[in-house]
C-alpha positions as CSV (number, residue, x, y, z in Angstrom):
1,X,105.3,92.7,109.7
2,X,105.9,95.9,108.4
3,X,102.8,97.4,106.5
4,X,102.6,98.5,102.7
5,X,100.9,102.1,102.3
6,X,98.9,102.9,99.3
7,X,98.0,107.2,98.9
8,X,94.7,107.2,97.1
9,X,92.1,109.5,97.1
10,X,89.5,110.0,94.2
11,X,91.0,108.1,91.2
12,X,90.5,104.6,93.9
13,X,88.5,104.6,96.9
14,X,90.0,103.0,100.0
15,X,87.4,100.6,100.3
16,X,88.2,99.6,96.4
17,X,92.2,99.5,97.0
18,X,92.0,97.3,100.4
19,X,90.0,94.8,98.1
20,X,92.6,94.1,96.4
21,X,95.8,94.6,98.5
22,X,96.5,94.4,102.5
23,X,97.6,97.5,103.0
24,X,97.6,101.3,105.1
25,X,95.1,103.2,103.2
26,X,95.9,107.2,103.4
27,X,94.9,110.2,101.7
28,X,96.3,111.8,98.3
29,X,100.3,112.2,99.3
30,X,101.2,115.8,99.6
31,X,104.3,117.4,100.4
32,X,105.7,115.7,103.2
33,X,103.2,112.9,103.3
34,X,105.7,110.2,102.4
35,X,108.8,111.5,105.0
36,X,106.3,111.3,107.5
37,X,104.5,107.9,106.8
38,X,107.9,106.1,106.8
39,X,108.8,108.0,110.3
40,X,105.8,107.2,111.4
41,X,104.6,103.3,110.0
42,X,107.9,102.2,108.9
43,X,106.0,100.4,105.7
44,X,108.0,97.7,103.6
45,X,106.1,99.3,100.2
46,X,104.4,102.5,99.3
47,X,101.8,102.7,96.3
48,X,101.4,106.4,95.0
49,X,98.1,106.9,93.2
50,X,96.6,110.1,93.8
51,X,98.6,113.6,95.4
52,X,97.2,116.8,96.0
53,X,98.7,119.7,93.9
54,X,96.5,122.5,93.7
55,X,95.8,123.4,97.4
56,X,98.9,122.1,98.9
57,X,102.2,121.8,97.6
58,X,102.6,118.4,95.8
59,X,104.7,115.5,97.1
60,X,108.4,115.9,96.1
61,X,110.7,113.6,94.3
62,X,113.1,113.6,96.6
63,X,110.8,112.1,99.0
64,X,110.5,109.5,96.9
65,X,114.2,109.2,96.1
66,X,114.5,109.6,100.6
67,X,112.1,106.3,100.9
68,X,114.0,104.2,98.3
69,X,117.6,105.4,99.8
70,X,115.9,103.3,102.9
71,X,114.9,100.2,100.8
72,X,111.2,100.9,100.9
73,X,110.0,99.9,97.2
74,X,107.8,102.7,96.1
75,X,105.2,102.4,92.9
76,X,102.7,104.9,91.4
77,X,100.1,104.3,89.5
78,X,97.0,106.6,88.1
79,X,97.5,110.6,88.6
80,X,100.2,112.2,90.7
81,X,101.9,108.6,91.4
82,X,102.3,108.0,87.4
83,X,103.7,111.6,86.9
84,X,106.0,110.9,89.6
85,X,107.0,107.3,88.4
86,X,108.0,108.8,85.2
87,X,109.8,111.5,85.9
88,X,111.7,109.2,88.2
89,X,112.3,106.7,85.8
90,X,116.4,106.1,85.6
């Protein structure tokens, strides 16, 4: 079974988000966080809650657009995933 990612960091604890979802917990998606997770864990979902902006370079839309193009279903929630959910938004 292919696993669902969540990328959370402050705004939800991993301990607080595998409460309530099965799921790969990682670290605040960056740049290049979601390219590599797919390459890496091949996950049927990603959850986008919290992203790191100020001392990296923040995750980019077309990684987001690069997951979907593969039929992952990707969601954000809270901070960076929100901002990126809506500026997505068709």
């Amino acid at each position: 079974m292919r696993p669902k990612l969540v990328f959370t960091g402050p705004t939800v604890s991993h301990a607080d988000a595998l409460k309530v979802v099965d799921a790969v917990c990682l670290p605040p998606a960056v740049q290049g966080s979601i390219v590599s997770a797919v390459q890496h864990l091949d996950p049927s979902a990603i959850l986008v809650i919290d992203g790191g902006f100020q001392a990296e370079p923040a995750v980019r839309h077309k990684e987001i657009l690069w997951a979907l193009s593969r039929g992952i279903h990707v969601f954000g929630a809270a901070s960076m995933g929100a901002l990126r959910a809506a500026e997505l938004f068709p």
